[in-house]
C-alpha positions in Angstrom: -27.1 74.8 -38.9 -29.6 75.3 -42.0 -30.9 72.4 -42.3 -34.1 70.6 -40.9 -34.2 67.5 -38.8 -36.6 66.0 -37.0 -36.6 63.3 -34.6 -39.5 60.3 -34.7 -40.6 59.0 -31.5 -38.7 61.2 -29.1 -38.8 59.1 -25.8 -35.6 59.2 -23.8 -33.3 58.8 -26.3 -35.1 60.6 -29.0 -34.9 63.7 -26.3 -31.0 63.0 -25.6 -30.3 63.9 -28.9 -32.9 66.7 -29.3 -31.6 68.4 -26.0 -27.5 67.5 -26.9 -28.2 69.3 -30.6 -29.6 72.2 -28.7 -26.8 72.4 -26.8 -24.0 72.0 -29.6 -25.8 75.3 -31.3 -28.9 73.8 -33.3 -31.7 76.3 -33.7 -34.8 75.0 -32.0 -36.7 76.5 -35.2 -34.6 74.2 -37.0 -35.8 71.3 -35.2 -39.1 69.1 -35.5 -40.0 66.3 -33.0 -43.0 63.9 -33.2 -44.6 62.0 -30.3 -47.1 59.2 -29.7 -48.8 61.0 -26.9 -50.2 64.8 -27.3 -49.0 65.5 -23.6 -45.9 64.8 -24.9 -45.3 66.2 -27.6 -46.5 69.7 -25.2 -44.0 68.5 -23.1 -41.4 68.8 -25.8 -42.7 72.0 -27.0 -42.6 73.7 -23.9 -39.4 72.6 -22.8 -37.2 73.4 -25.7 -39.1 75.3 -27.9 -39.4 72.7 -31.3 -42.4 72.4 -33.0 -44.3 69.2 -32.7 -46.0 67.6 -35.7 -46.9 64.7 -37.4 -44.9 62.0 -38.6 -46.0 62.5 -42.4 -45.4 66.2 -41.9 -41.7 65.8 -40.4 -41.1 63.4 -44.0 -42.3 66.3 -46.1 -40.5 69.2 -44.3 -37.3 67.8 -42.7 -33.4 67.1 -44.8 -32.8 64.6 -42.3 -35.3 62.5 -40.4 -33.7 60.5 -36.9 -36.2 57.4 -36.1 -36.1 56.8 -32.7 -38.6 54.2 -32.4 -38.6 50.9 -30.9 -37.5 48.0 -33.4 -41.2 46.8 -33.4 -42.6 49.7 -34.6 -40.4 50.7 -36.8 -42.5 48.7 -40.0 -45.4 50.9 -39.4 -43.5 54.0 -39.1 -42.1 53.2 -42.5 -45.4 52.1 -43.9 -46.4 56.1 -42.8 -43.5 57.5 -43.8 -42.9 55.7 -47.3 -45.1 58.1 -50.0 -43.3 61.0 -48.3 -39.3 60.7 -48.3 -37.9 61.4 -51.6 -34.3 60.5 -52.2 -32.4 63.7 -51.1 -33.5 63.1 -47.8 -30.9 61.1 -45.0 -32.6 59.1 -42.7 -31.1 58.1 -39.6 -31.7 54.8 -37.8 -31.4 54.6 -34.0 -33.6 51.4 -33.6 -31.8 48.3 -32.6 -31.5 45.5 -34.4 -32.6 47.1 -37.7 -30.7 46.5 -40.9 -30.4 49.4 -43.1 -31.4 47.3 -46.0 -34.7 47.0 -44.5 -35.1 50.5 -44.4 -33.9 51.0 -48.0 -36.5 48.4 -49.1 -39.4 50.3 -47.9 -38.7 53.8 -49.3 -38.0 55.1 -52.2 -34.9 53.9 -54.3 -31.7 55.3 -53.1 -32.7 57.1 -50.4 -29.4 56.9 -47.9 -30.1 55.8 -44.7 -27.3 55.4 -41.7 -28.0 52.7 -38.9 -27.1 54.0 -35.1 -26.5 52.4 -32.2 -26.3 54.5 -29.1 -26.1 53.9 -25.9 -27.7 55.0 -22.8 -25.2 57.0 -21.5 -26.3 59.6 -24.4 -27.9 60.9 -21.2 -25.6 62.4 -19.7 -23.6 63.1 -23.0 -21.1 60.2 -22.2 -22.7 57.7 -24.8 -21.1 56.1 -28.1 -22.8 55.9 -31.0 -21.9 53.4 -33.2 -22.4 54.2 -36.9 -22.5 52.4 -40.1 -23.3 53.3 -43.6 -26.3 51.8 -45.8 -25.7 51.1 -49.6 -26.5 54.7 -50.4 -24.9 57.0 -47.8 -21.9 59.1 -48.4 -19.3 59.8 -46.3 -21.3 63.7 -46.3 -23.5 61.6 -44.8 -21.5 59.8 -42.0 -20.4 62.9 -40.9 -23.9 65.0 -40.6 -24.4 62.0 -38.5 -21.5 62.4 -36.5 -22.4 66.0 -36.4 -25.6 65.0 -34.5 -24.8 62.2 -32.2 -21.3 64.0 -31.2 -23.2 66.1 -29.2 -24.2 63.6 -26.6 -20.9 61.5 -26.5 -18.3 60.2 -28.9 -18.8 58.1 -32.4 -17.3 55.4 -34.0 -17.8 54.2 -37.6 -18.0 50.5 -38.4 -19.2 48.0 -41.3 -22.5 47.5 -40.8 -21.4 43.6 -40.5 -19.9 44.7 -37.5 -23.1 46.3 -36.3 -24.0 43.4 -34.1 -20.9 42.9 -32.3 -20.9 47.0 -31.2 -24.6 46.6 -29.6 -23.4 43.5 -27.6 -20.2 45.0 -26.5 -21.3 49.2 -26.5 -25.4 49.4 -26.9 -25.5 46.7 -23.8 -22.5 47.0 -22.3 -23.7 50.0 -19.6 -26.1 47.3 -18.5 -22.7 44.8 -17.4 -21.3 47.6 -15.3 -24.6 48.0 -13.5 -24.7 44.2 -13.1 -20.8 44.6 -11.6 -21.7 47.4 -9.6 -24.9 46.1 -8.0 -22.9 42.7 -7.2 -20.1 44.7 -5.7 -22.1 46.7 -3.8 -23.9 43.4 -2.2 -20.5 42.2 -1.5 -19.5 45.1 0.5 -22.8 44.6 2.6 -21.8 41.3 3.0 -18.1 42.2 4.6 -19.7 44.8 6.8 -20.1 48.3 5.3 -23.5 50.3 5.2 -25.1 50.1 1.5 -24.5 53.8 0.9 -20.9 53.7 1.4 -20.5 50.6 -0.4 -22.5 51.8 -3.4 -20.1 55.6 -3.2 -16.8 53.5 -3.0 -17.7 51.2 -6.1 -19.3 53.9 -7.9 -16.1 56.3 -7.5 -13.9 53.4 -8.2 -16.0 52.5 -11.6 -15.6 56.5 -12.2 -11.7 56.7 -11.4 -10.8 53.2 -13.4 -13.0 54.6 -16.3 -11.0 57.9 -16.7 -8.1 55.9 -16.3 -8.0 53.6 -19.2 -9.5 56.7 -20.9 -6.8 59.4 -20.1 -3.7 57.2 -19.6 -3.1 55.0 -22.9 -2.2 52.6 -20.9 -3.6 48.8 -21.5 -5.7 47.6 -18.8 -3.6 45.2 -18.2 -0.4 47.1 -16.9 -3.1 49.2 -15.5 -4.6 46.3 -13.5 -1.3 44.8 -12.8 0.0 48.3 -10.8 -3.0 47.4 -8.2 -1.8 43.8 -8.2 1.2 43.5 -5.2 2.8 40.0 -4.6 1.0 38.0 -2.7 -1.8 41.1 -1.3 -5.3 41.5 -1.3 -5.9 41.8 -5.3 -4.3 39.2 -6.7 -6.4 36.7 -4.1 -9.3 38.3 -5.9 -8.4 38.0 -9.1 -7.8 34.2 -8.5 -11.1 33.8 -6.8 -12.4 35.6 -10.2 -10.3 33.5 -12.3 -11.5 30.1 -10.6 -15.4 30.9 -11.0 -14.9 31.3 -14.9 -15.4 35.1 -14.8 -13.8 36.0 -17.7 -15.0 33.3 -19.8 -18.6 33.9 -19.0 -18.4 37.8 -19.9 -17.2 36.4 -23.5 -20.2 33.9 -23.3 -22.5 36.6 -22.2 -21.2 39.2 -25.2 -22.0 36.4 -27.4 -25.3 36.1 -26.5 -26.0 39.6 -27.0 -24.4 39.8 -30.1 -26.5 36.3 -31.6 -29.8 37.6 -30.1 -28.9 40.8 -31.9 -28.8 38.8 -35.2 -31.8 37.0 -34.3 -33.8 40.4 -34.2 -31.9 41.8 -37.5 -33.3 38.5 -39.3 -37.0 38.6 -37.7 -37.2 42.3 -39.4 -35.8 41.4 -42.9 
């Protein structure tokens, strides 16, 4: 791994990456973070061994620059970044909501630039990154980013068009389960268990259904309907479910993410 990349803004997700990159056989000399705070940026130093500079020094020095910013400050990172980048560089976008053709407007012409959305589970290198191509990447490009981002979790390329639809569906979607899991967990209370065993037995059960529909290549449905006996204690949940409009309010909720995540795209353009 020759080539420099540095990561802007490396809170928690910024550090995910950082630490996963480490991990898949990046050099740390190879590496360059920036931070808002000087503690930090110490912090990073010390704990992986990167050097720490500015975020017009990581533009000059660095083949491929992640920004890991928050969506609203991702205009004045450009602003700082913009007499800096020449084309040959690849810049990676990991803020949501951000078109790459915002990007491309504000540095210099045909510089490529590759939108990501991960999510949180990067963490604990179970996340998904979900990548798309600007107007000038290559698919060299698409797969340096792959390269990075594989090391935290899996990838999946998509239209940029389609952008929107991934963050409701993958870059929230950890948020339902917690939703699910937190409800679940209430509900056990409710029928009599202590709150640490009902939070183990939902947790394992979110764990053992997960690897399930991963492993088997079975459809969830087939999967669903071997837990489903005539007339037993599933399928009178499942109608309860069914009668409270479930289903259709997890489609109206994905919707919601995915409009709101349009109305942030537009509000940066």
């Amino acid at each position: 791994m020759t080539q420099t990349v540095a990561v802007l803004g490396t809170g928690k997700i910024g550090e995910a990456l950082l630490s996963g990159m480490i991990r898949a056989g990046w050099r740390p000399a190879n590496l360059l973070v920036t931070a808002r705070r000087a503690e930090r940026a110490e912090e990073l130093r010390t704990r992986y061994g990167v050097e720490t500079v500015t975020n017009a020094e990581a533009a000059k020095r660095a083949d491929t620059l992640i920004l890991a910013v928050k969506p609203q400050d991702m205009g004045r990172l450009l602003d700082e970044l913009a007499p800096h980048v020449t084309a040959d560089r690849l810049v990676i976008s990991a803020a949501a909501g951000i078109p790459t053709s915002f990007i491309e407007d504000r540095l210099t012409t045909g510089t490529p630039v590759v939108r990501v959305m991960p999510n949180t589970p990067v963490l604990v290198d179970e996340g998904m990154s979900v990548i798309s191509a600007g107007s000038h990447a290559t698919p060299a490009h698409l797969a340096h980013t792959e390269e990075i981002f594989g090391g935290v979790g899996k990838t999946l390329r998509v239209p940029e068009s389609q952008q929107d639809a991934a963050t409701a569906l993958s870059g929230s979607g950890p948020a339902y389960f917690y939703f699910l899991v937190e409800a679940m967990t209430d509900a056990g209370i409710l029928l009599g268990l202590p709150r640490a065993q009902a939070h183990d037995l939902i947790v394992q059960a979110a764990i053992g259904a997960a690897v399930m529909l991963r492993d088997s290549g079975e459809h969830p449905v087939k999967l669903r309907e071997a837990v489903t006996s005539p007339a037993g204690t599933t399928i009178s949940a499942i109608r309860e479910l069914e009668n409270h409009g479930v289903r259709a309010a997890l489609i109206a909720a994905l919707e919601a993410a995915r409009d709101r995540s349009r109305e942030l795209a537009s509000g940066n353009s």
